[in-house]
C-alpha positions in Angstrom: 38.8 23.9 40.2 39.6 20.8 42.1 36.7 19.8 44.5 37.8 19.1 48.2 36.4 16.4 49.9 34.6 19.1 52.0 33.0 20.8 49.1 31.4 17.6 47.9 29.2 17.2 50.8 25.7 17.1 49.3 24.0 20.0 51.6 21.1 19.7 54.3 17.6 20.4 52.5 15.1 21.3 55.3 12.1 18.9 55.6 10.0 22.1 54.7 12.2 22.5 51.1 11.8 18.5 51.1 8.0 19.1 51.0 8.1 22.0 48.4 10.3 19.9 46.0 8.4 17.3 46.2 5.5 19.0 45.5 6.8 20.4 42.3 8.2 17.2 41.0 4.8 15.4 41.3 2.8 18.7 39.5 5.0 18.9 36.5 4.6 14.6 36.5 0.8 15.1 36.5 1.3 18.2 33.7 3.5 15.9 32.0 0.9 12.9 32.1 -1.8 15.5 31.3 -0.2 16.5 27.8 -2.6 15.4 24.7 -1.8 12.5 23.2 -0.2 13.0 19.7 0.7 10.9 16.8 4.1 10.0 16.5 6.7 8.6 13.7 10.2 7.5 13.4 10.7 10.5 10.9 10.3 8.5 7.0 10.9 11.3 4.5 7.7 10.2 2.9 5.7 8.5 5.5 6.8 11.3 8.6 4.0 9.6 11.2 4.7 5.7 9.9 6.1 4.2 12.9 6.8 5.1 16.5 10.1 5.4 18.3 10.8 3.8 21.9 10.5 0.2 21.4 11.0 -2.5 19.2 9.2 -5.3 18.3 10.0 -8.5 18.8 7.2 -10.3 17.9 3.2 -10.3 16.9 0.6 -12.8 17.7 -2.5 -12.5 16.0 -5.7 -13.7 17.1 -8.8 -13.5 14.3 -11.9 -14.5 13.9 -13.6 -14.4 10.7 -17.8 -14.6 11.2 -18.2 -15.9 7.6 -19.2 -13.0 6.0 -16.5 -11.0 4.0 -18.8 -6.9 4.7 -18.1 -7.7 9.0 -15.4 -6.4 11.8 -13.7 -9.8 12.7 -13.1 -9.9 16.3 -9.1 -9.9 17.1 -6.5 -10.2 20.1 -3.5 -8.5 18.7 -0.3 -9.1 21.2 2.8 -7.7 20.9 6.2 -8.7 22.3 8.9 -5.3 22.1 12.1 -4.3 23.9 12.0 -0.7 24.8 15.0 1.8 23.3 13.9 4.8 26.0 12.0 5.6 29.1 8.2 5.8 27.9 5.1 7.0 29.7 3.1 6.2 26.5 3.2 3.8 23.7 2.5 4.6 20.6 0.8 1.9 17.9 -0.1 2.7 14.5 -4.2 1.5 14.6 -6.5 3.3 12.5 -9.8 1.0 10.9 -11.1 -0.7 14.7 -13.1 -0.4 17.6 -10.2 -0.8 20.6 -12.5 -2.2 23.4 -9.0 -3.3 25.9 -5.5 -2.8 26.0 -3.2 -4.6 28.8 0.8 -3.5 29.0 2.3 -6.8 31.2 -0.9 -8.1 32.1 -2.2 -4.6 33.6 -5.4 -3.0 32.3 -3.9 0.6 30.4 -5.3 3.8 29.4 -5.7 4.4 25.7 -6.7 7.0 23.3 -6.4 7.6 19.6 -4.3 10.7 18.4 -4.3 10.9 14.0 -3.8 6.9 13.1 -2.1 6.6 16.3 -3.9 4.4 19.1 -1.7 6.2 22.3 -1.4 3.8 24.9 -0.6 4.7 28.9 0.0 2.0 31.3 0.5 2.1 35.2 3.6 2.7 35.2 6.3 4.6 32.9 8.2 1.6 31.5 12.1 1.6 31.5 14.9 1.6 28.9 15.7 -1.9 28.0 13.1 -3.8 29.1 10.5 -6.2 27.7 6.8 -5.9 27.5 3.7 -7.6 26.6 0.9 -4.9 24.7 -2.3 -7.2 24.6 -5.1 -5.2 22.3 -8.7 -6.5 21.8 -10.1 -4.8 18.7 -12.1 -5.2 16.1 -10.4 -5.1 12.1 -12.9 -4.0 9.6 -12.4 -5.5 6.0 -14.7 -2.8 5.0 -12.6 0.2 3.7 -13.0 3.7 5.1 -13.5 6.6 3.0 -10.0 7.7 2.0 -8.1 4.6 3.2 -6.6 2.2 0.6 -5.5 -1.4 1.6 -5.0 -3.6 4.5 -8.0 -6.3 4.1 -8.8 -7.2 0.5 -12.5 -8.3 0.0 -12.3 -11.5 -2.4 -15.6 -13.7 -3.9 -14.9 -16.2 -1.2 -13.3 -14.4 1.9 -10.6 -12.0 2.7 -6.8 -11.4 1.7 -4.8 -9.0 2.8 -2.6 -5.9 0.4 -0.9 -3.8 3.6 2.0 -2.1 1.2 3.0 0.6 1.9 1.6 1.4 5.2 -1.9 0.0 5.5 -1.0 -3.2 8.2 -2.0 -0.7 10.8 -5.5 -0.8 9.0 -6.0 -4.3 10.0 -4.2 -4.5 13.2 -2.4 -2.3 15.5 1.6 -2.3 15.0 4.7 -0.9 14.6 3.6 -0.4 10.7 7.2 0.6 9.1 9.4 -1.9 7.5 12.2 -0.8 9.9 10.7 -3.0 12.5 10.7 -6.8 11.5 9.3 -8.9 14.1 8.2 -12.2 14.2 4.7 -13.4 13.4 2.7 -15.9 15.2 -1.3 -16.0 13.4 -4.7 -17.8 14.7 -7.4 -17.7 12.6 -10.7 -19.2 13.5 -13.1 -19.7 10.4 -16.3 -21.5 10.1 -16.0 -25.2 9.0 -15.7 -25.3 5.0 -13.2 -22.5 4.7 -9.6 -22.6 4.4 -7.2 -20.2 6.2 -3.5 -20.1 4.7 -1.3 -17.1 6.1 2.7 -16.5 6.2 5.3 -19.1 7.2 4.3 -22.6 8.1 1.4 -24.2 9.7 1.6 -25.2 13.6 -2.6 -26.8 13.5 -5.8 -26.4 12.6 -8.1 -27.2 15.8 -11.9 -28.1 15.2 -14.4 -26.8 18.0 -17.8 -27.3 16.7 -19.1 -25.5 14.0 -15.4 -23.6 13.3 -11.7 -24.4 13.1 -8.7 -22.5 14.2 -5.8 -22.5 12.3 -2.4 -21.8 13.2 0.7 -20.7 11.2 4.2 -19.1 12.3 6.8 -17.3 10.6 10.5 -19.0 10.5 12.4 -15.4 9.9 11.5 -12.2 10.7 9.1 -10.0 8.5 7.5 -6.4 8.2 4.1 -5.7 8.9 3.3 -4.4 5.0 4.1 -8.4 4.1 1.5 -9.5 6.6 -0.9 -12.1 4.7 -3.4 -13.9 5.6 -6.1 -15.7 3.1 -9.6 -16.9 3.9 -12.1 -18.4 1.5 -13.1 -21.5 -0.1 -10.0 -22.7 -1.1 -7.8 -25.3 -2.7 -4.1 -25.9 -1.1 -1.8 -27.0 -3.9 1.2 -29.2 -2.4 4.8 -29.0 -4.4 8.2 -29.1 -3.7 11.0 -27.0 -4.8 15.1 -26.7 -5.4 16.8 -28.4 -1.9 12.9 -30.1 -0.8 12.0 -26.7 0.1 8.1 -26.9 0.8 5.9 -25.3 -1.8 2.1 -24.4 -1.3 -0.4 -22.9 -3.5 -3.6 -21.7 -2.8 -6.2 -21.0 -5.2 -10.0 -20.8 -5.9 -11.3 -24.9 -5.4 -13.5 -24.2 -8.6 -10.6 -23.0 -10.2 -7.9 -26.0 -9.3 -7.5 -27.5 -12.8 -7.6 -24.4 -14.9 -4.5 -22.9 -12.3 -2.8 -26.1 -11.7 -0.3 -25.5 -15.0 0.7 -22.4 -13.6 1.1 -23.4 -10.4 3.6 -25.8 -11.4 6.1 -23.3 -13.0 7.0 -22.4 -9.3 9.9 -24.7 -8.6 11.5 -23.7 -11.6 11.1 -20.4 -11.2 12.6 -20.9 -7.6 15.6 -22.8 -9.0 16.1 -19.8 -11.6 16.5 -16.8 -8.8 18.3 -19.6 -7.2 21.0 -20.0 -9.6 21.3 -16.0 -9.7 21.6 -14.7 -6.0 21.7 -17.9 -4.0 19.2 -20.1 -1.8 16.0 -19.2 -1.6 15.7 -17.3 2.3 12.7 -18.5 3.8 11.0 -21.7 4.8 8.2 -22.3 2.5 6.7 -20.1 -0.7 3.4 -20.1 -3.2 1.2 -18.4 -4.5 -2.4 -16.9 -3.7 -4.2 -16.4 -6.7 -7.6 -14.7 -5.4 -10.8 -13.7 -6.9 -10.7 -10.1 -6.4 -10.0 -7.0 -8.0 -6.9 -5.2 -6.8 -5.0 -4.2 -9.7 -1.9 -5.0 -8.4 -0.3 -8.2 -8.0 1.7 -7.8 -4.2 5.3 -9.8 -2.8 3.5 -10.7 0.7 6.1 -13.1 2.8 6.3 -16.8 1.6 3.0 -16.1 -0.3 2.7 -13.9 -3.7 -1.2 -12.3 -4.0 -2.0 -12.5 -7.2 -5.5 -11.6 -9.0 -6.9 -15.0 -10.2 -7.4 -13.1 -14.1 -4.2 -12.4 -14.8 -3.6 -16.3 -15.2 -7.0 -16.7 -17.1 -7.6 -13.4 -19.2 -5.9 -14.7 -22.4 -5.3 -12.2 -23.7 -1.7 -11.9 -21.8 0.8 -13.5 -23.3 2.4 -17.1 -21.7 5.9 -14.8 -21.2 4.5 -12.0 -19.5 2.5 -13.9 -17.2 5.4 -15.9 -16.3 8.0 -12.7 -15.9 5.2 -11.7 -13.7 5.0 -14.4 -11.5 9.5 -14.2 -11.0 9.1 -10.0 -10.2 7.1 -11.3 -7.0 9.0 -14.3 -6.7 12.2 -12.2 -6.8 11.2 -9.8 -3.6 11.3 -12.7 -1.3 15.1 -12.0 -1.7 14.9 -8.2 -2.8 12.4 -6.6 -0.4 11.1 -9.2 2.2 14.8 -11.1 3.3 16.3 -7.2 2.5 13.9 -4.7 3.4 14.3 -0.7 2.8 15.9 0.8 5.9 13.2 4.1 5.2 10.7 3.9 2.3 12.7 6.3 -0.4 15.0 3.2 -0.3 12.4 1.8 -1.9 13.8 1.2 -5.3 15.5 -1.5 -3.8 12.8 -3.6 -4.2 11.3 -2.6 -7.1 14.3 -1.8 -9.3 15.8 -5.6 -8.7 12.2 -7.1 -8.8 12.4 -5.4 -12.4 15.5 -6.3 -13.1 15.2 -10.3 -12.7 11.2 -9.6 -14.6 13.1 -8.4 -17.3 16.4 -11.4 -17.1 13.5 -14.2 -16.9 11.7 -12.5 -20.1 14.7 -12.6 -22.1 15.9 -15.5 -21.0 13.0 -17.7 -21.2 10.6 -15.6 -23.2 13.3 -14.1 -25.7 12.1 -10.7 -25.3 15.7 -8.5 -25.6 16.5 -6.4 -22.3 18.1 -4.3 -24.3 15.7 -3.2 -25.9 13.5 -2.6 -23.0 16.2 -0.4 -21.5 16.9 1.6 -24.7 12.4 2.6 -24.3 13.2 3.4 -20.4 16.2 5.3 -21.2 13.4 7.5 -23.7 11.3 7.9 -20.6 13.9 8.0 -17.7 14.0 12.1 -17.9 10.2 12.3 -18.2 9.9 9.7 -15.1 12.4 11.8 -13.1 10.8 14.8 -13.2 7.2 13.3 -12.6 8.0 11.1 -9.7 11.5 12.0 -9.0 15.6 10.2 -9.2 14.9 6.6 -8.1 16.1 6.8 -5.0 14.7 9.8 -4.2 11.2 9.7 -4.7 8.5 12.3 -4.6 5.9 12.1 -1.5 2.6 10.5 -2.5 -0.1 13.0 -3.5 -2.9 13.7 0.0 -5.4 10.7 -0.2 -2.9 8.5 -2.3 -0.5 7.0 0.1 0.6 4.1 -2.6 1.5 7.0 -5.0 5.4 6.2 -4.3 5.2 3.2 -6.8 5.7 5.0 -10.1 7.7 4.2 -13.3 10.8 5.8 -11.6 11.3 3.1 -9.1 10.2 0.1 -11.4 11.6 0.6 -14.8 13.8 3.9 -13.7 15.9 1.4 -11.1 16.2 -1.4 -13.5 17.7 1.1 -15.7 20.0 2.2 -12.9 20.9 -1.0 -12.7 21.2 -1.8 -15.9 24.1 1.4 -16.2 26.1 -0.7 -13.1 26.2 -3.9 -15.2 27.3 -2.0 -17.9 30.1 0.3 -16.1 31.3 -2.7 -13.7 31.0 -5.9 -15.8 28.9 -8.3 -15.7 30.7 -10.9 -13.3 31.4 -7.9 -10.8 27.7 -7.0 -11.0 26.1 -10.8 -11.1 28.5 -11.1 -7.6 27.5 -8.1 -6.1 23.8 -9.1 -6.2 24.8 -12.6 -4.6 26.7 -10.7 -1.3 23.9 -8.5 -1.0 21.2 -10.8 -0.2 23.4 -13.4 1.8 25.1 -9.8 3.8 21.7 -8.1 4.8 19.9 -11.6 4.7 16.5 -11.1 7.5 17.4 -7.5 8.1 17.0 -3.9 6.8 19.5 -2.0 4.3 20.1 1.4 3.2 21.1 3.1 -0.5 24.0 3.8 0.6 24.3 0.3 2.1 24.1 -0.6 -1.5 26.9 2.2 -2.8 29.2 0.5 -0.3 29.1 -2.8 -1.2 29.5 -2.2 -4.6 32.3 -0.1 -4.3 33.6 -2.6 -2.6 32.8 -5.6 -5.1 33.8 -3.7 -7.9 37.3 -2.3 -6.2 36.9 1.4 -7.6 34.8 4.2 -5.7 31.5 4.1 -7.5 29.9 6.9 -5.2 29.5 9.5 -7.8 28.9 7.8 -11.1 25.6 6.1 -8.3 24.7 9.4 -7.0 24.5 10.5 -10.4 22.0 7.4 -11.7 20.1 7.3 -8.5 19.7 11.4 -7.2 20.6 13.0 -10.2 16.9 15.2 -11.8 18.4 14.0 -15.5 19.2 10.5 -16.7 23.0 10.1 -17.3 24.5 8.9 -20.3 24.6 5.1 -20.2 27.9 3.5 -20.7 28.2 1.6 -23.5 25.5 3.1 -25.5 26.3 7.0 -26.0 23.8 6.7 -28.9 20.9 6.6 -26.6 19.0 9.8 -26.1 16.4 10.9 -23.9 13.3 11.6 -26.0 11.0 14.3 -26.1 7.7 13.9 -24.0 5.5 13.0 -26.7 7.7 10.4 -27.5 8.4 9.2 -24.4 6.3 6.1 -23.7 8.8 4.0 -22.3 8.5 0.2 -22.1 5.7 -1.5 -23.6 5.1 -4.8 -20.9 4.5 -2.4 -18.1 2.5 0.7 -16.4 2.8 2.9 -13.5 2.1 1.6 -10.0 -1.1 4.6 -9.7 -3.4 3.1 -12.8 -1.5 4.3 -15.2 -0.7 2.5 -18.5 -3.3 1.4 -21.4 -4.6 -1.6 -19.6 -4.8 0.7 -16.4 -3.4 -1.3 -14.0 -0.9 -0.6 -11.0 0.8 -2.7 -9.0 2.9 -3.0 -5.5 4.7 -5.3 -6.7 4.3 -5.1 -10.0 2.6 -3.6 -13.0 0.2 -4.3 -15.7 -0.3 -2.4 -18.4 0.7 -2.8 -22.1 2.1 -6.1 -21.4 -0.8 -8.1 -23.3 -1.3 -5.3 -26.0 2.6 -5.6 -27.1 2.9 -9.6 -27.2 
């Protein structure tokens, strides 16, 4: 029906109907604001209330200050620059270890609550599509763990460190805690004179007042909460410089200076190895943090490894193994931290390239045959598979163990995956597809099937199924190449000897973030 002119004239409403509609409008508003508050998440397959929707960060600023004792809350100012993506009423921010005693949105005191691990924010006034905001929260971040939680502040001899992977940032500050959502970073820490602060990207001062300094550092690229770091303790600050000039730092226990110092210069080569696999290195500084603590894990934190101080003095690991360890960190600063996982069952991504280059510097330098540690993983692939599920589809972590994703299937059961690529594509195909994956999604997120794409692509042949296959599939395909490798039984299956599980599994019970101990030592 075509309207008239006439027809379209919007019709008289009485000032009595006025008054009624009114009326009705601003009761289902106050209904509306009167709604519980509820945790929120952007929908992860394995991490469902990691995240919020409606905004996106732009950048953090955090403000601590560390009272000299390792067992206190440090006071903290955590600011937070986003862009909204819809009409919000409320802001979600994933907080769950601290005392919120303010929040501001755009300078204007807010309402708050907690809802699950969700601190639920409510300013003055709904806040529209496509604009910016300031969220200013003054908390308190507890380096004490709570009953159940795992990560976010480690507890070293000397000070703190920080282990947020998977989803513990929001444990030491509130966020946006999902690696979806890189932002950048902008840290001030005030210590007590005699301690040194090191965190992510580079440092912008370190101000005396009195009896304490403040020290300033800020991130050149974007990064993801989980990569946050931040170091406090009695420390030693070890100056190098790698491939191009690029500035190289090290921190480390003072005491322990000389006894680290030969490690510590194996970075820069190590740094001109990736380099002369996937390209230039793709941030502005990098080092290591070797702490005195007991994590287990060893953990790819932005510009600045963590590593446990013993793995570089127990000597009872061999001189290769400790090496291939220090590259499987050193590798995520391309594989993981440039190019995060869109969602966390993208995961592998990380992990199976962080592998993957362990196990090219081992043979390389160390002369221990990948082959041979493919043929073992190959044994275990099935076994892995049906315990933790295909690579890139990993199981959900067990209640109360929220790091349970980082099992053998996405460390040795990826490398393996890729391993099968090399093999059906060629080796020049495959060496060039790694290069144009980390220049293409360079300071941004990427997908699986980002990954399918691309090497479709490079390769010139659709490589959808014979991927789905290695990456979804519940068995292990055959591997090209090699039809005389068999999947073994389970008793048999033991699969490589120079590394464990990432949930303390292994001989040498260790597990790892970013990479495993575990038989290394015992097969040298």
């Amino acid at each position: 029906m075509l309207l008239t002119p006439r027809s379209r004239r919007t019709p008289r409403i009485s000032r009595h109907r006025k008054a009624a509609l009114l009326a009705s409008a601003v009761s289902v508003c106050l209904l509306a604001a009167a709604a519980p508050a509820k945790p929120l998440g952007i929908g992860d397959r394995l991490y469902p209330y990691l995240g919020n929707p409606g905004y996106d960060v732009a950048s953090y600023d955090l403000d601590f200050t560390y009272p000299g004792r390792n067992d206190k809350p440090l006071e903290a100012v955590t600011t937070i620059d986003a862009w909204t993506t819809a009409d919000l009423e409320r802001i979600n921010l994933d907080f769950a270890h601290g005392t919120v005693r303010s929040v501001e949105v755009d300078g204007h005191p807010a309402d708050f609550t907690t809802a699950g691990e969700d601190l639920v924010v409510t300013p003055d006034h709904p806040l529209s599509e496509g604009s910016r905001t300031r969220i200013t929260v003054r908390h308190t971040s507890d380096p004490v763990p709570a009953k159940d939680q795992d990560g976010g502040w480690v507890r070293t001899s000397d000070g703190l460190a920080m282990a947020n992977q998977a989803d513990a940032a929001h444990l030491v500050f509130p966020c946006n805690d999902h690696p979806s959502d890189k932002a950048m970073f902008t840290f001030h820490i005030t210590a007590p004179n005699g301690y040194t602060v090191v965190a992510n990207g580079l440092p912008a001062g370190a101000d005396r007042a009195g009896r304490t300094t403040t020290w300033t550092y800020r991130t050149q690229h974007p990064m993801a909460t989980e990569l946050a770091q931040v170091s406090i303790g009695r420390s030693a600050v070890v100056h190098d410089e790698g491939p191009d000039g690029l500035p190289v730092r090290d921190v480390v226990p003072a005491a322990d200076r000389k006894a680290l110092e030969p490690w510590l210069a194996k970075t820069p080569g190590q740094i001109a190895w990736m380099e002369s696999k996937v390209g230039k290195f793709p941030f502005e500084t990098y080092g290591v943090l070797m702490a005195r603590a007991s994590t287990g894990f060893e953990l790819e934190t932005q510009t600045l490894s963590l590593f446990e101080r013993n793995l570089f003095t127990e000597p009872a690991y061999p001189k290769w193994y400790v090496e291939s360890v220090m590259v499987h960190e050193l590798s995520h600063q391309w594989f993981g931290d440039s190019v995060s996982p869109r969602t966390w069952s993208d995961v592998w991504l990380n992990e199976g390239h962080a592998t993957w280059y362990e196990e090219l510097y081992a043979e390389e330098k160390g002369h221990r045959p990948m082959e041979d540690r493919m043929k073992a993983a190959y044994g275990a692939s099935d076994r892995w598979r049906a315990a933790g599920g295909p690579p890139a589809l990993p199981k959900p972590p067990s209640p109360g163990q929220k790091i349970g994703i980082f099992r053998p299937n996405i460390y040795d059961g990826a490398a393996l995956a890729l391993y099968a690529l090399r093999q059906e594509i060629g080796r020049p195909a495959f060496e060039r597809l790694e290069r144009v994956w980390v220049r293409a999604h360079q300071d941004s997120t990427a997908t699986t099937a980002d990954f399918v794409q691309l090497a479709s692509t490079i390769s010139g042949r659709d490589l959808s199924g014979f991927l789905k296959a290695w990456l979804y599939g519940a068995k292990t395909p055959p591997m090209p190449g090699h039809p005389d490798w068999k999947p073994l039984a389970t008793a048999e299956a033991t699969g490589p000897k120079s590394r464990g599980a990432h949930d303390k599994a292994g001989p040498a019970g260790r597990r790892a973030h970013g990479n495993a101990r575990s038989a290394g030592p015992r097969s040298a």
